[in-house]
N, C-alpha and C positions, 0 to 999 in steps of 0.2 A: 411437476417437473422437479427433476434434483440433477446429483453429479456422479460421475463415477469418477475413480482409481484405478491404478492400475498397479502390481505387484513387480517393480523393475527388477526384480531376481529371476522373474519369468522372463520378463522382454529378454532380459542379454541371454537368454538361453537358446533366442528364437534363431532362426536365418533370417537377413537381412532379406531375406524374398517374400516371407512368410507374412500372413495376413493376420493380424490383431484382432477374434471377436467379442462382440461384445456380449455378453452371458456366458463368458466362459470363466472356470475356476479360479481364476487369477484377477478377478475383475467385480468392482463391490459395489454394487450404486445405493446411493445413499439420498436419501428423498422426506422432509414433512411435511406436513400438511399444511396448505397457506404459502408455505417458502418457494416463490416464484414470480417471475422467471430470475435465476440464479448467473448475477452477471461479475461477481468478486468471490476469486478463493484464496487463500494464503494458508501454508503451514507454518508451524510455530517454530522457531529454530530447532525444537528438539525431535523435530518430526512426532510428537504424541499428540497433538490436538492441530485441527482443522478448520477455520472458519471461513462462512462461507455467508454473503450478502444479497440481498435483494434490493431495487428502488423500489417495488410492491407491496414489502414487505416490512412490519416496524420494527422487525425480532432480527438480530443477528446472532447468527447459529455458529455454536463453539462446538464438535465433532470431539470425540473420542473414538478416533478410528478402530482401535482394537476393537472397540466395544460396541462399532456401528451404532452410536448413541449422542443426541444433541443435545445441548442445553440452549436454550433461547436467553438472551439478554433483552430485556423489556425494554428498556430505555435507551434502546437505540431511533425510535421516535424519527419518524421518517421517512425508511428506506435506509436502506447503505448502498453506496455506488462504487467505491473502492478500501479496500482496506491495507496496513501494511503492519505486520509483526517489529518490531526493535529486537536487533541482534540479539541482547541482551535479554531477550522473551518479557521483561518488566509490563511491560509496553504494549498494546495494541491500538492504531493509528485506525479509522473509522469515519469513513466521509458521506455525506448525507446528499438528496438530489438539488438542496438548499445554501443558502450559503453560510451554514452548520457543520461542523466537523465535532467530535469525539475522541479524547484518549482514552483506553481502557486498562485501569493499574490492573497486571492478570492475578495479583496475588489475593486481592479479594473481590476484584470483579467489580470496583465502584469505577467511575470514569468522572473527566473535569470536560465541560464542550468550550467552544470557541466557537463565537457568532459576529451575526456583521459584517463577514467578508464581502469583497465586491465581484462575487458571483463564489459558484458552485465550485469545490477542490475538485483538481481536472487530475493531481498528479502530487505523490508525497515519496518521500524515502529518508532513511534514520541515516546517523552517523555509524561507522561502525561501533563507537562503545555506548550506542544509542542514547547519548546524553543529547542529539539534537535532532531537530524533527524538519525537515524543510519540505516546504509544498508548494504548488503555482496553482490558481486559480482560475475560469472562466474567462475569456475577455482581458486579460491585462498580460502584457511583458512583462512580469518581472518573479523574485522569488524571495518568498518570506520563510524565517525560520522561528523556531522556539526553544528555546534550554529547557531543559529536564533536569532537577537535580534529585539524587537520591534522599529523603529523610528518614534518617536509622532509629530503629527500636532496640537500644541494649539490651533489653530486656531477655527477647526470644532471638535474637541477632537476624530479624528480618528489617526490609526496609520497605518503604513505596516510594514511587519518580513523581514529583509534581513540576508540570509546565511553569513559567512565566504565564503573567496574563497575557501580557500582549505580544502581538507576532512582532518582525523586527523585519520591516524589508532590506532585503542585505543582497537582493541583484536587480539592474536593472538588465531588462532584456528587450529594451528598445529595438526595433529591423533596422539593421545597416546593411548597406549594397558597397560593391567595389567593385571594380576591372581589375582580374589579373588572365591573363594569357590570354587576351581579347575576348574573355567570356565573364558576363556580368554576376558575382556571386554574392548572395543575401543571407546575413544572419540572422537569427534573431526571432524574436517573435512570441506565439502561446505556446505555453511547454503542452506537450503529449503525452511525455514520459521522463523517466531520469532516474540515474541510477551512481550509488555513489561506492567509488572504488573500497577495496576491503582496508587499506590503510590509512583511508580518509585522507588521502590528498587531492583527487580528482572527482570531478561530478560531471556525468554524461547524460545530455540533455538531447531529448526530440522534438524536435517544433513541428506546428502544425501551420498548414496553410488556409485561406480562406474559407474551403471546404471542409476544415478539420480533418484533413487528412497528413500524412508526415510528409514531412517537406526536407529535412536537413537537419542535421546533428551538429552538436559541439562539444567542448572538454574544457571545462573550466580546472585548473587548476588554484588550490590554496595551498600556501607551508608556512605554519609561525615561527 
């Protein structure tokens, strides 16, 4: 099993009537050996590399789209379930079926993990000058985050981003109910998803309901 692409200079050329297939010219599927079934992909901010995760799999696959070509990282140990690029590309964010996560510095490919969570990362997203990492977990209301700072090399004027050890729980997201216009409405809850505005003032969050299915959103606002 793998993935396909698709070449969006094609698509907008198409009519909106017109049917997409699949083995056609504009269309690249990409597949190794072992790597399956394929449940997380993300591009790099610069769109030149592709990675792409398995929970089956202990190898998370870095793509070189031009070049229809993977590189395996070994020591993704686990599986991966979801992953998330940092604006800033520095960064690769890397979640495990456990309750283990991974950063991965892209400049040389080493990574720092974070263990002991109390459950599985359900759900992450960066700041936009990706100096911070925020994620929600399995089974719990609330949302923890982590700094990143840059440490610079004069030398060659490159740098790498090292986390904080420890997360920082910095929401709670306890369910609350309320009456307004005689209908009963509930916030709150396990995050789904979340997604943080491009100027980092706001964070938009999907709860899930008992069945882990979405239930209702919110918009947390910050401004210092």
């Amino acid at each position: 099993m793998g993935g396909i692409f698709y070449r969006l200079d094609a698509i907008q050329q198409m009519n909106i009537v017109d049917t997409y297939m699949l083995g056609g010219s504009s269309v690249r599927h990409l597949s190794y050996p072992g790597h399956s079934p394929v449940t997380t992909v993300s591009w790099s901010p610069s769109g030149q590399l592709l990675v792409s995760g398995s929970p089956a799999d202990s190898n998370l696959m870095v793509w070189d789209v031009a070049l229809e070509s993977a590189t395996p990282l070994y020591r993704a140990g686990g599986g991966v379930t979801l992953t998330a690029w940092s604006p800033d590309e520095r960064n690769l964010f890397a979640a495990t079926p456990s309750s283990l996560f991974r950063v991965w510095e892209t400049q040389t490919w080493t990574c720092e993990k974070w263990s002991n969570l109390a459950g599985s990362c359900q759900a992450a997203c960066w700041s936009p000058d990706g100096k911070v990492l925020v994620f929600a977990v399995a089974n719990e209301p609330a949302l923890y985050s982590l700094q990143f700072q840059n440490i610079g090399d004069g030398q060659n004027n490159t740098s790498a981003a090292k986390g904080a050890r420890l997360a920082v729980r910095c929401a709670d997201l306890t369910t609350h109910s309320w009456e307004l216009d005689e209908e009963s409405v509930t916030i709150g809850g396990c995050v789904r998803s979340m997604a943080w505005d491009p100027f980092g003032e706001r964070l938009a969050v999907i709860f899930q309901d008992e069945e882990k299915q979405a239930r209702n959103s919110s918009l947390c606002s910050r401004r210092d």
